[in-house]
C-alpha positions in Angstrom: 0.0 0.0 0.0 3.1 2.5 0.2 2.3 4.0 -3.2 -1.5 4.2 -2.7 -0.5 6.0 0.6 2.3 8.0 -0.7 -0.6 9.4 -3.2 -2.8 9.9 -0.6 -0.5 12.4 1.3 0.6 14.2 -1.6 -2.8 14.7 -2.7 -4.0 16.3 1.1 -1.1 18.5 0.6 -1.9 20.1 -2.7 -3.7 23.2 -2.0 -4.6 23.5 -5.6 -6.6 20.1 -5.2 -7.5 20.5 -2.4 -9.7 23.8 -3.5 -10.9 22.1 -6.3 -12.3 19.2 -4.5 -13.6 21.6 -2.1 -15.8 23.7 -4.9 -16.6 20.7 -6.4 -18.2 19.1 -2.9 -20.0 22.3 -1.9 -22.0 23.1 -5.2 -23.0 19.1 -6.1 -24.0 19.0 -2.7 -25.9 21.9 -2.5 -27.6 21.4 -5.7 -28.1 17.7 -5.4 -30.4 18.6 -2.2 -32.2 21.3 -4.2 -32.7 19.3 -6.7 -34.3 16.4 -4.8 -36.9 18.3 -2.9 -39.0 18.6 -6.4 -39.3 14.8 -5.2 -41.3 14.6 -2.5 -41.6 10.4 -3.1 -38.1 10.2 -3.6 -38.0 7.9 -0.5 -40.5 5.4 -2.3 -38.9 6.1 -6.0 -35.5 5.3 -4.0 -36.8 2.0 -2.8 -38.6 0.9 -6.1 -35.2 2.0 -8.0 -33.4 -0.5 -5.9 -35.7 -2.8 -6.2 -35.5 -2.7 -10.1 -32.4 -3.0 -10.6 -31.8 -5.7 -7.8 -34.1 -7.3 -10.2 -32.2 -6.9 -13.1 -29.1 -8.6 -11.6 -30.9 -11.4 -10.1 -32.2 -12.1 -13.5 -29.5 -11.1 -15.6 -29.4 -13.9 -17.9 -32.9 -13.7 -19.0 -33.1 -9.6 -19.1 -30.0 -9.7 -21.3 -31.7 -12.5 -23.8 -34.8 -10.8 -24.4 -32.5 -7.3 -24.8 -30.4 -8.3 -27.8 -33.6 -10.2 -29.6 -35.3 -6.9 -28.7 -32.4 -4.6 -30.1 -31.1 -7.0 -33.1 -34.5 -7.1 -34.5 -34.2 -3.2 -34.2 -31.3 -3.4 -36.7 -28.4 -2.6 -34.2 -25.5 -5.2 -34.6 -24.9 -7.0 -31.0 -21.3 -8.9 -30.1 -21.0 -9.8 -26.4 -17.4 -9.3 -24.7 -16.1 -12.1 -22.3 -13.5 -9.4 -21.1 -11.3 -6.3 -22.4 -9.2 -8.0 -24.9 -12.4 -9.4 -26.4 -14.2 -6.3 -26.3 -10.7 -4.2 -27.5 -10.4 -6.7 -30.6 -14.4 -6.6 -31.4 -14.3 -2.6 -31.8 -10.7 -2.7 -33.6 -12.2 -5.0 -36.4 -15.7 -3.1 -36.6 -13.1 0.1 -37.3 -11.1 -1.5 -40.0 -14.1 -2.6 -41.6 -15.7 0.8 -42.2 -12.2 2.2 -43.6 -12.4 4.1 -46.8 -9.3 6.3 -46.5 -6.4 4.1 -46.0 -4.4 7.1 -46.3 -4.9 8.8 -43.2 -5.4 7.5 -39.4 -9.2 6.2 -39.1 -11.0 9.0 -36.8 -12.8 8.1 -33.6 -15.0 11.1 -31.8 -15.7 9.4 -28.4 -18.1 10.5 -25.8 -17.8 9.9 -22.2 -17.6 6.4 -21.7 -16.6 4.2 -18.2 -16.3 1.4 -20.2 -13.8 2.5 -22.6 -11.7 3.4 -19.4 -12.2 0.4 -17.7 -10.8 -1.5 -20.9 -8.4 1.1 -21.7 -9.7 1.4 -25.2 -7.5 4.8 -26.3 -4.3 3.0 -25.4 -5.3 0.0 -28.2 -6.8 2.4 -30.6 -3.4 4.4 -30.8 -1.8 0.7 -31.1 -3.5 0.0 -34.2 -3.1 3.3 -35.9 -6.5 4.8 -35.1 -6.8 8.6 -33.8 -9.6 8.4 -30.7 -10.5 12.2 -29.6 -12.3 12.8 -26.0 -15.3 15.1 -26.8 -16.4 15.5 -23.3 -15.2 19.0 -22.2 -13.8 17.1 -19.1 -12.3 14.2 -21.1 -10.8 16.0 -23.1 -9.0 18.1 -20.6 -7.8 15.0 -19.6 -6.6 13.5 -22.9 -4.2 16.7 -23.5 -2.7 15.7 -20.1 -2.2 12.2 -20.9 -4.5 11.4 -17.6 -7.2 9.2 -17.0 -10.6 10.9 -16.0 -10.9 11.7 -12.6 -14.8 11.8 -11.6 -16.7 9.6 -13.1 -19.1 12.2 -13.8 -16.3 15.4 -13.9 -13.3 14.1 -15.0 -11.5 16.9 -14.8 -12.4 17.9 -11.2 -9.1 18.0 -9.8 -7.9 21.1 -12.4 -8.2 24.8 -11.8 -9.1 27.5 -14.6 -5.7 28.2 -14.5 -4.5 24.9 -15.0 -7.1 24.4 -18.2 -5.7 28.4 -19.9 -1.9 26.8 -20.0 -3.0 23.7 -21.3 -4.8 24.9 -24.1 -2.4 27.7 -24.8 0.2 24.7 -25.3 -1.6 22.1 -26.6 -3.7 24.7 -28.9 -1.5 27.9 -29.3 -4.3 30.2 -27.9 -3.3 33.2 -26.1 -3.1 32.2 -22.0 -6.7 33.0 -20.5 -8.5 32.0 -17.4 -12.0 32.9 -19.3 -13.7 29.5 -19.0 -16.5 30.5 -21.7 -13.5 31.5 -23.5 -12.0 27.8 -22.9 -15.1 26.4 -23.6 -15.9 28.3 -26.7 -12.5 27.1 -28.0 -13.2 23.4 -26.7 -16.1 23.8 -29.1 -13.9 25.2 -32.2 -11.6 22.6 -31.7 -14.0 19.5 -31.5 -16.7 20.4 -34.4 -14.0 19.2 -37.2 -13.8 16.2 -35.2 -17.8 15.8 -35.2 -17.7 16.7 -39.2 -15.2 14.7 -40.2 -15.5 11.0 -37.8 -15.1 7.6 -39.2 -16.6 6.6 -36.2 -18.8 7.5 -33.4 -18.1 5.5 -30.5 -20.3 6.1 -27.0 -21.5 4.6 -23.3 -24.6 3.1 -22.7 -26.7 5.0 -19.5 -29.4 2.0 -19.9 -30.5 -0.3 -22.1 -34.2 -0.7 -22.2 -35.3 -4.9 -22.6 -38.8 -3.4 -23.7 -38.3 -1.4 -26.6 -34.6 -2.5 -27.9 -33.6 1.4 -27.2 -30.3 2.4 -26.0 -30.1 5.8 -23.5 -27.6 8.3 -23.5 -27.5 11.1 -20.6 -25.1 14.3 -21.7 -25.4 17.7 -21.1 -22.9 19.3 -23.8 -24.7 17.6 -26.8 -21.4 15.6 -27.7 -23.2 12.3 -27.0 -25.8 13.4 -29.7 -23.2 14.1 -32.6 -21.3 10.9 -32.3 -24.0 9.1 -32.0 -26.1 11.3 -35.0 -23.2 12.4 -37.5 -20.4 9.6 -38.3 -21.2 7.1 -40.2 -20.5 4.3 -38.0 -21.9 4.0 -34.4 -20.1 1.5 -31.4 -22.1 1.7 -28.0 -20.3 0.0 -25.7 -22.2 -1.2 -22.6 -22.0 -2.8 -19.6 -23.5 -6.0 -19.3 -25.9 -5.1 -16.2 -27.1 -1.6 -17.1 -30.8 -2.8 -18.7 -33.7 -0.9 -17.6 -36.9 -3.5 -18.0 -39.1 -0.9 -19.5 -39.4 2.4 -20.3 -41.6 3.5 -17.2 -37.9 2.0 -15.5 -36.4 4.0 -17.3 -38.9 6.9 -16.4 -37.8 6.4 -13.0 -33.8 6.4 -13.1 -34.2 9.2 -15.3 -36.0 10.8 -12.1 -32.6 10.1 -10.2 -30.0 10.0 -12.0 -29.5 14.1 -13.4 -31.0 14.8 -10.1 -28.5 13.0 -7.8 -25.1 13.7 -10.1 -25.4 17.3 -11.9 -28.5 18.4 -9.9 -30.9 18.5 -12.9 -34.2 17.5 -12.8 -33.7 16.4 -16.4 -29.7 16.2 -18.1 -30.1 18.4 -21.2 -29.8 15.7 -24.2 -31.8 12.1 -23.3 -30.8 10.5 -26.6 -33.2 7.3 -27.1 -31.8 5.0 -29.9 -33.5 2.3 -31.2 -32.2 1.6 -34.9 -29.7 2.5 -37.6 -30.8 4.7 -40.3 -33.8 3.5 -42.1 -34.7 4.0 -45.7 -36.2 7.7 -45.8 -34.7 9.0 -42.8 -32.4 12.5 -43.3 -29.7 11.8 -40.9 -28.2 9.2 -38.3 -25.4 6.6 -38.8 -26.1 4.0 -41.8 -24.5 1.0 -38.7 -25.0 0.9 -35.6 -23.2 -1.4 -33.0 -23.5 -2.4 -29.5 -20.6 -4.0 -27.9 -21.8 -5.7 -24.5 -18.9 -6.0 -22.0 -18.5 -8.9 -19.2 -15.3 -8.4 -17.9 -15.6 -9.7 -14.2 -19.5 -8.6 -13.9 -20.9 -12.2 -13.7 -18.1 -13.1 -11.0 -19.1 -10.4 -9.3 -22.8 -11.2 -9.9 -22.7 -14.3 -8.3 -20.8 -13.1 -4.9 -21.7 -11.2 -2.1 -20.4 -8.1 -3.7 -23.4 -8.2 -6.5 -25.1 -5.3 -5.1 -22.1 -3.2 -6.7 -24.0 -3.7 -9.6 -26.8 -1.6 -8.9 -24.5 1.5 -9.3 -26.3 3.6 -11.9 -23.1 6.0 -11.9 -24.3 9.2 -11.5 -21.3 9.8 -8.8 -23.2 11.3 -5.9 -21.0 8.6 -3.3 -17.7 10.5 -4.7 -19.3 13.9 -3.8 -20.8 12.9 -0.7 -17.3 11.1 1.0 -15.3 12.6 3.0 -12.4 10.6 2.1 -12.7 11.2 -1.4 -13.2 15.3 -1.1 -9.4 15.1 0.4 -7.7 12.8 -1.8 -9.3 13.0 -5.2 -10.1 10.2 -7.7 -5.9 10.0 -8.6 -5.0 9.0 -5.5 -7.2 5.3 -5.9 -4.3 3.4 -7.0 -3.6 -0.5 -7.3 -0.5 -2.3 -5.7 1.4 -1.7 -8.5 0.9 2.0 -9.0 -1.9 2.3 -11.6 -4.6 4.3 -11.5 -8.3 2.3 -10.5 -10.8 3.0 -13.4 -13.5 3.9 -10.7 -13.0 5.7 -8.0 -14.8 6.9 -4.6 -16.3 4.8 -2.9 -18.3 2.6 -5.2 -15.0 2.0 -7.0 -13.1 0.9 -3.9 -16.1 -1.9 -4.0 -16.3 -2.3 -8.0 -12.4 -2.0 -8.8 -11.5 -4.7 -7.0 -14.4 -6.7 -7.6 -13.4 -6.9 -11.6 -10.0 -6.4 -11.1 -9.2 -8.4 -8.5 -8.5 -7.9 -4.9 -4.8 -8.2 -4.7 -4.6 -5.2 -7.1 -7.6 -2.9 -5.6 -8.3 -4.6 -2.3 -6.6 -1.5 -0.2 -8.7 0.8 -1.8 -11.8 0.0 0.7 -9.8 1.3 3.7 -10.2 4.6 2.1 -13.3 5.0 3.8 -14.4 6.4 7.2 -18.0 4.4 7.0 -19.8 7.2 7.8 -22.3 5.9 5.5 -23.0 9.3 3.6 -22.3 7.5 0.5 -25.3 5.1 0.9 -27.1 7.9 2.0 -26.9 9.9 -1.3 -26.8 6.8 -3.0 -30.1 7.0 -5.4 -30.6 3.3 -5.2 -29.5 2.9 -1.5 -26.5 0.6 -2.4 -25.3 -0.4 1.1 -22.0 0.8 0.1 -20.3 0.8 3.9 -21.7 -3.2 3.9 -19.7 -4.1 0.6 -16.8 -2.0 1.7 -16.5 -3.7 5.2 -16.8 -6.9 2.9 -13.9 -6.3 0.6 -11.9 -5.6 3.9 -12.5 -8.9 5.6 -11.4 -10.4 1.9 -14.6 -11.2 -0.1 -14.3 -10.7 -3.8 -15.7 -12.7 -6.7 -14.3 -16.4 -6.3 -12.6 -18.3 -9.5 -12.2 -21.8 -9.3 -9.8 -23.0 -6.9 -9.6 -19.4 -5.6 -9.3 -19.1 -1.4 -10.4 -16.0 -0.3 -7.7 -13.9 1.4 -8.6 -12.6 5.1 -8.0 -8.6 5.6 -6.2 -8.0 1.9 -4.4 -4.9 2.6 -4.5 -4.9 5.9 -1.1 -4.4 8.6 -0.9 -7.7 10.7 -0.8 -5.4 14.0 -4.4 -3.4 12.7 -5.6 -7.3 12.2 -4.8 -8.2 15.3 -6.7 -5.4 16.8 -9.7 -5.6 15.0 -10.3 -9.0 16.1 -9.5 -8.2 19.8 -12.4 -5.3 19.6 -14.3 -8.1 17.7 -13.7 -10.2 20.7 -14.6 -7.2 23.3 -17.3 -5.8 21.7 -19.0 -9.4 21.4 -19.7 -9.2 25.1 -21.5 -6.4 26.7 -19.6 -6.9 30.0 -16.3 -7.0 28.3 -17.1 -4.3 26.1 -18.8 -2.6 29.5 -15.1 -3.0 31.3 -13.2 -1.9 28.1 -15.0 1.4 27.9 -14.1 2.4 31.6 -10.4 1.3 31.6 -10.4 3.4 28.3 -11.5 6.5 30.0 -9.1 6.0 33.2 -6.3 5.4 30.8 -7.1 8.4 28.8 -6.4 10.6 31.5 -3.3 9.8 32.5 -2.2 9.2 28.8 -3.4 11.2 26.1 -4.6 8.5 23.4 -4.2 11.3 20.3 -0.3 11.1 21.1 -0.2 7.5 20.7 -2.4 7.3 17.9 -0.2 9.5 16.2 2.4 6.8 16.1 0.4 4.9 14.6 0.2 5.7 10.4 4.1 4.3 10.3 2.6 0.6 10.7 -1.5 1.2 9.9 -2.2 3.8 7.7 -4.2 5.7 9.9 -3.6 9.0 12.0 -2.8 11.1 8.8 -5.4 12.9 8.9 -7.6 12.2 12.3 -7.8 12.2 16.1 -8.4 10.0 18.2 -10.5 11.9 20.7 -10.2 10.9 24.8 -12.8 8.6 25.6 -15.9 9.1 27.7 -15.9 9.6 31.4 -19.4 7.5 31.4 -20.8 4.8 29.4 -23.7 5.6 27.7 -25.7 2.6 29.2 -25.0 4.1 32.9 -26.4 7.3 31.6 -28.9 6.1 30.2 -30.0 4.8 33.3 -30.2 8.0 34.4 -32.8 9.3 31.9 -36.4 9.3 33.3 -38.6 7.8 30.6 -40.9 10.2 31.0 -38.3 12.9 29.5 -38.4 11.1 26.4 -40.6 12.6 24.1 -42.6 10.4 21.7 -43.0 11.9 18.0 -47.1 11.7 16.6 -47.1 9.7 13.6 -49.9 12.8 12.2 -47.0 15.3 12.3 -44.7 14.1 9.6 -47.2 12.7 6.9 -46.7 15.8 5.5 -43.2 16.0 5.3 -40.7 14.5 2.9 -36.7 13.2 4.3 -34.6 14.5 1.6 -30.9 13.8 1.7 -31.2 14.1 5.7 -33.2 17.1 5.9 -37.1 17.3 6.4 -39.0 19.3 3.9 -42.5 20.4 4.0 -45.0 19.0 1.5 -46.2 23.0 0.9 -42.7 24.0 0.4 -42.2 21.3 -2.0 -45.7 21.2 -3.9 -46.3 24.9 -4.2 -49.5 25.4 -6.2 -50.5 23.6 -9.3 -49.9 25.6 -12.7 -51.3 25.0 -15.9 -49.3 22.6 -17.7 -48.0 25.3 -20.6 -47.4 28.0 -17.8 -45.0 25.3 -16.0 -43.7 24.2 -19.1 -42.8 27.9 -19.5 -41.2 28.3 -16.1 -38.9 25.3 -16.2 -37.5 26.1 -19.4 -36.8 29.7 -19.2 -35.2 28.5 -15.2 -32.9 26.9 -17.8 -31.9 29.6 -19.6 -34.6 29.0 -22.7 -37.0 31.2 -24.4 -40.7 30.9 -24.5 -42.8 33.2 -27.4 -46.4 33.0 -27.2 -47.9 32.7 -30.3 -51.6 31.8 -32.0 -51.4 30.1 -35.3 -52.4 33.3 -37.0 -49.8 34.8 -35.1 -46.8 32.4 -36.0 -45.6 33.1 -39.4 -44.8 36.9 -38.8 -43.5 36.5 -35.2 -41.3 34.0 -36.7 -40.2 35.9 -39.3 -39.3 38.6 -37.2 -37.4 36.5 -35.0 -35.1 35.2 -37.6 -35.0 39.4 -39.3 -34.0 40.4 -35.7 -30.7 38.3 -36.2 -30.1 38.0 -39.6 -30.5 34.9 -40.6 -31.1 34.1 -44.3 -31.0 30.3 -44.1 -32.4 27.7 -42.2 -31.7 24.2 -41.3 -35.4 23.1 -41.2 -37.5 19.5 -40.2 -40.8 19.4 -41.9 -42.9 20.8 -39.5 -40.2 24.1 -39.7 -40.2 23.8 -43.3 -44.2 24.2 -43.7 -44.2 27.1 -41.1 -41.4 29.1 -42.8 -43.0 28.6 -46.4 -46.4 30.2 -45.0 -44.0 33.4 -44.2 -44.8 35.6 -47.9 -41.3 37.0 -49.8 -39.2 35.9 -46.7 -36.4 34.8 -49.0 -35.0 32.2 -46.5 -33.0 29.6 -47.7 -34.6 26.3 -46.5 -31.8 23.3 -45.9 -33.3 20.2 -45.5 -29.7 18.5 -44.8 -27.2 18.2 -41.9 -25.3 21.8 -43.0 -22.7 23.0 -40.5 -22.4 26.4 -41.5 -26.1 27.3 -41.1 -26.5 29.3 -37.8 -30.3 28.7 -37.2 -32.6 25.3 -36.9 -36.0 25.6 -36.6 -38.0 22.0 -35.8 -41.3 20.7 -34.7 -41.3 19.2 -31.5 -44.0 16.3 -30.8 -44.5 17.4 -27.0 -43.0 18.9 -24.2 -42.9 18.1 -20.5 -44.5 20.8 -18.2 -42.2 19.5 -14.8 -38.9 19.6 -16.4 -39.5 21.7 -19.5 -38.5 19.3 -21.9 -38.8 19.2 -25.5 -39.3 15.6 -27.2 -37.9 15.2 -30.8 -38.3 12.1 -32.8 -36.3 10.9 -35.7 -37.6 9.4 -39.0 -38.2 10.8 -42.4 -38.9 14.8 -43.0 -37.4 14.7 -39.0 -33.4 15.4 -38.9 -32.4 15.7 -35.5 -29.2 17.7 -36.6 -31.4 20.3 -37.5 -31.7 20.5 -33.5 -28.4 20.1 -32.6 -25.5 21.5 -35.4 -27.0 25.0 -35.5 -25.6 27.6 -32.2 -30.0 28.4 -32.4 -32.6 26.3 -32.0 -36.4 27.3 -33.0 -39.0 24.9 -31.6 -42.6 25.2 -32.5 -44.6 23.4 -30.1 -48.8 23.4 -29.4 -49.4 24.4 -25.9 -52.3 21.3 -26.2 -48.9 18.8 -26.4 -47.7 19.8 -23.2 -47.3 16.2 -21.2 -47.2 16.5 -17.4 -43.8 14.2 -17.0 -41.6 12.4 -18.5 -43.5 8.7 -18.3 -46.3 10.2 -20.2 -43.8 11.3 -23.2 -42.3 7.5 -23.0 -45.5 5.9 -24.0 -45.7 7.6 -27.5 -45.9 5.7 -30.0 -43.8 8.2 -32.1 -41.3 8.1 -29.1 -41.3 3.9 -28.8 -40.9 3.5 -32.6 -38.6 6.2 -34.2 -35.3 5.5 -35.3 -34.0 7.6 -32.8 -35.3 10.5 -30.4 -34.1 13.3 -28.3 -35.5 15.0 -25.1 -34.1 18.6 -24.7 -34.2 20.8 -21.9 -32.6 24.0 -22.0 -29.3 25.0 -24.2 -26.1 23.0 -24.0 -23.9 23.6 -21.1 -21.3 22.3 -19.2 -19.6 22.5 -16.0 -15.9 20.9 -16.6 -14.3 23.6 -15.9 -14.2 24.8 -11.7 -17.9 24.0 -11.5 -18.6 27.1 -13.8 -22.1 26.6 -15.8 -20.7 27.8 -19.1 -23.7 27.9 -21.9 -23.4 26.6 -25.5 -20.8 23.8 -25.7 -21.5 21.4 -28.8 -24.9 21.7 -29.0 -27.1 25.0 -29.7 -26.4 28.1 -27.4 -30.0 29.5 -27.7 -33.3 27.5 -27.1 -36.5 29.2 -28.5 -39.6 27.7 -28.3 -43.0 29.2 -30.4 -45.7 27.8 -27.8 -48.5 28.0 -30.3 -52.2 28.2 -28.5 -55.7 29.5 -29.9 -57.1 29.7 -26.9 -55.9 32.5 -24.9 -54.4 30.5 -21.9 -51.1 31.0 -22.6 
């Protein structure tokens, strides 16, 4: 363990990191609580998401049979991966079968994807010849440094502005800055060529739903949407366990996941996609591919670490521990110096549990098992059970594999923990122990032993060891007259919701009920967005105004845009009915919107580019305040939604948040959002 501890004190001393971390912690925290209490059944959604996915993993087998019948009937090409090397030399052979240009490197634009990591897919990519560009802000970052990500949700967490200005004024020859929009805005600059010009688009997998066949992608940046929407070639790679059974499931971790890791009540792109390009359609990869990775998940399935496969990785346990807001995602590091793919503490329980326990074992005593990482866990993984578990040796078995007592741990901290196992077995023992602890601890002060103490165990670098109590607590509780006990009435919390620890009022949380355009309208102009009221009468000439107001003489239009801009007389807009980069304005239909979140849903299929949503820096919706949906379930049970070729649910503008924590609008996606709410009747 001396490297992993060597990191761990380097990383507590780095001011830099450490102020990093601390921003990090203070505005996911902040904002994960905020955005919670517009839950007020998150305890039951909580329970039914673990129940779901505990589900899922008991019946793995069977989910995962239906799910590539399901998605191979779709069109989508399925391979299964028994581990890396597998899954490294299926995606190297679907790239050299879509070469064209033997001339030049083959070009993979890759968005954020813990698989790819976890089978350190760049590294075999470079190997054989192939160029693989980051196009995650944060990733990136990362790349350029020649690091692996950090965060599973913000890899580069541990950087500062400044750190990002010198990078990119090396790596990119821009003038030094600290601007971040300026950073991002030349993030964007950089990676649109990459979009443009991609062999191959290569992505994650959030969940795959057994239902439909449809594969989910959460971004925020819009990345995920052009790799998966402009290259010709498409590779999801997924880990075998993340299936959602059906889309009201998926309904329901999409109600936790942008809500427990970036605070969202909805992430901006929710890319569904169910099929390759179909005969008709205007855009979207001619192949797609899913690539579904084992790698050490149906070991880990069958032991008593399985419940590590619940994670949903949204990253809220990283934020919430302690240990982890010190030391930083870098300083998780295997026996022989590498870094561990996942981090925090549902990697110190999932490293080791694919990777073996020898090489990741010592990352579970980086934990204080405070159990704040169960508690913002947002399907109550009992992460401080599995960690206590990988310290007393359990981990996957293979055959003829003993399991290894304490892996990791000093022979003297051993031998202590079983004598307090011993002691605290007995209450009179334990009793005795207690009182000879708080004579001792007043003639010696326990702190300046303790402090001997990280030499042999590991611990003391960063904690006391406070004196003991003068009193047990069973002698004063003794003392307590029952009657000073108060009892709490059952009546006087049914209206009151336990969010993240804290009790919040049902009226604080409910407010009073809008009309569902009105709400729609709040939540997307919260986001940054535009609403314009409009009749249908009214529509043509406010929209031509709109586009006179900022110059814009062409159009990169759907169908539903294309009718509305022909009803405009002697407009003389230019109407582009195909995926044009250099057009500055989209304007689409969108087939509803979701009042709670203020969502836009987009489908895919002929007359229907979703580039015309997503290339252009403005995007014109035109939506009838009578397709306003109440939530998200509602939107899921479309028939347009279940059956398009692919569909998008967009709230608010692209942003990101890479960078310091710093909301930075308009990364690869459209920096304006404008939506025509068109209603006859006056409500609106």
């Amino acid at each position: 363990m001396n490297t992993f501890r060597s990191r761990i004190r380097t990383s507590i001393a780095n001011p830099s990191l450490q102020a990093a971390l601390d921003g990090n912690f203070v505005r996911r925290q902040e904002g994960r609580l905020t955005a919670l209490a517009s839950l007020p059944d998150y305890p039951d959604r909580r329970r039914r998401a673990h129940a779901v996915r505990a589900d899922v993993v008991a019946h793995l087998d069977e989910y995962l049979e239906r799910f590539i019948q399901k998605i191979s009937a779709n069109g989508i090409q399925v391979q299964r991966a028994a581990d890396a090397a597998e899954a490294v030399k299926i995606i190297l052979e679907i790239c050299r079968s879509t070469r064209v240009d033997h001339d030049s490197p083959l070009l993979v634009a890759k968005s954020k994807s813990m698989v790819s990591e976890e089978i350190n897919l760049n590294h075999a990519l470079a190997e054989a010849g192939m160029r693989a560009v980051e196009t995650d802000l944060g990733e990136y970052i990362v790349q350029l440094r020649g690091e692996r990500p950090a965060h599973i949700l913000t890899p580069a967490v541990h950087l500062r502005r400044q750190d990002v200005g010198q990078l990119f004024h090396e790596k990119l020859g821009i003038p030094y800055t600290e601007d971040i929009p300026v950073l991002t805005a030349t993030a964007r600059r950089t990676l649109r060529e990459v979009f443009l010009t991609a062999d191959v688009g290569l992505s994650g997998v959030n969940f795959g739903v057994v239902e439909t066949g449809t594969l989910c992608l959460v971004t925020n940046e819009g990345n995920g949407r052009m790799v998966t929407t402009l290259p010709p070639v498409h590779i999801a790679l997924m880990g075998m366990e993340r299936l959602a059974p059906t889309l009201d499931d998926l309904a329901l971790f999409l109600s936790l996941l942008p809500r427990s890791g970036t605070a969202q009540k909805l992430s901006v792109y929710t890319s569904l996609i169910r099929s390759p390009r179909r005969p008709g359609d205007t855009d979207g990869p001619r192949q797609r591919h899913l690539v579904i990775v084992d790698n050490g998940r149906s070991r880990l399935r069958t032991s008593d670490l399985a419940e590590a496969l619940y994670c949903i990785r949204c990253g809220a346990c990283l934020n919430a521990c302690p240990v982890f807001r010190e030391i930083g995602g870098h300083a998780y590091r295997g026996t022989d110096g590498s870094i561990a793919p996942y981090p925090g503490p549902i990697g110190s329980v999932v490293s080791p549990g694919l990777f073996g326990l020898e090489q990741f074992g010592q990352l579970a005593q980086a934990s204080s098992l405070c159990g704040a990482c169960q508690e913002a866990c947002p399907v109550d993984i009992d992460l401080p059970g599995l960690l206590l578990r990988v310290r007393a040796g359990e981990e996957p078995k293979t055959q003829n594999k003993k399991r290894k007592e304490g892996t990791g741990v000093p022979g003297v901290l051993k031998l202590g923990l079983k004598g307090f196992r011993l002691t605290a077995g007995t209450s009179g023992l334990f009793a005795a122990a207690q009182r000879l602890g708080a004579l001792l601890s007043r003639i010696y002060s326990p702190r300046s032993a303790f402090m001997r103490l990280p030499a042999v165990t590991g611990w003391g670098y960063s904690k006391d060891l406070p004196r003991l109590a003068g009193r047990t607590f069973r002698s004063g509780w003794k003392d307590i007259r029952q009657d000073d006990v108060q009892s709490v009435n059952s009546e006087s919390v049914t209206n009151e919701a336990v969010i993240g620890g804290s009790v919040i009022s049902e009226a604080v949380i409910s407010g009073p009920v809008k009309p569902l355009a009105a709400q729609f309208t709040a939540e997307l102009t919260a986001l940054g967005g535009f609403v314009h009221p409009v009749s249908t009468a009214e529509l043509p000439g406010r929209l031509a105004e709109f586009l006179k107001e900022r110059q814009v003489t062409s159009v990169l239009v759907d169908e539903s845009g294309a009718q509305a801009l022909a009803s405009i007389p002697g407009a003389g807009i230019d109407l582009v009915r195909t995926p044009d980069p250099t057009v500055r304005c989209g304007v689409t239909g969108a087939l509803a919107g979701l009042a709670d979140t203020g969502t836009l849903v987009l489908t895919g299929g002929p007359g229907r580019p979703l580039s015309a949503s997503l290339l252009p820096e403005i995007h014109v919706a035109l939506l009838r305040a009578v397709d306003v949906l109440p939530s998200l379930p509602e939107a899921l049970r479309r028939s347009e939604v279940r059956e398009a070729p692919a569909a998008v649910l967009v709230t608010g503008p692209s942003r990101t948040a890479d960078i310091e924590m710093t909301l930075t609008i308009g990364v690869h996606g459209p920096k304006e959002v404008h939506v025509f709410l068109i209603d006859d009747s006056g409500a609106v």
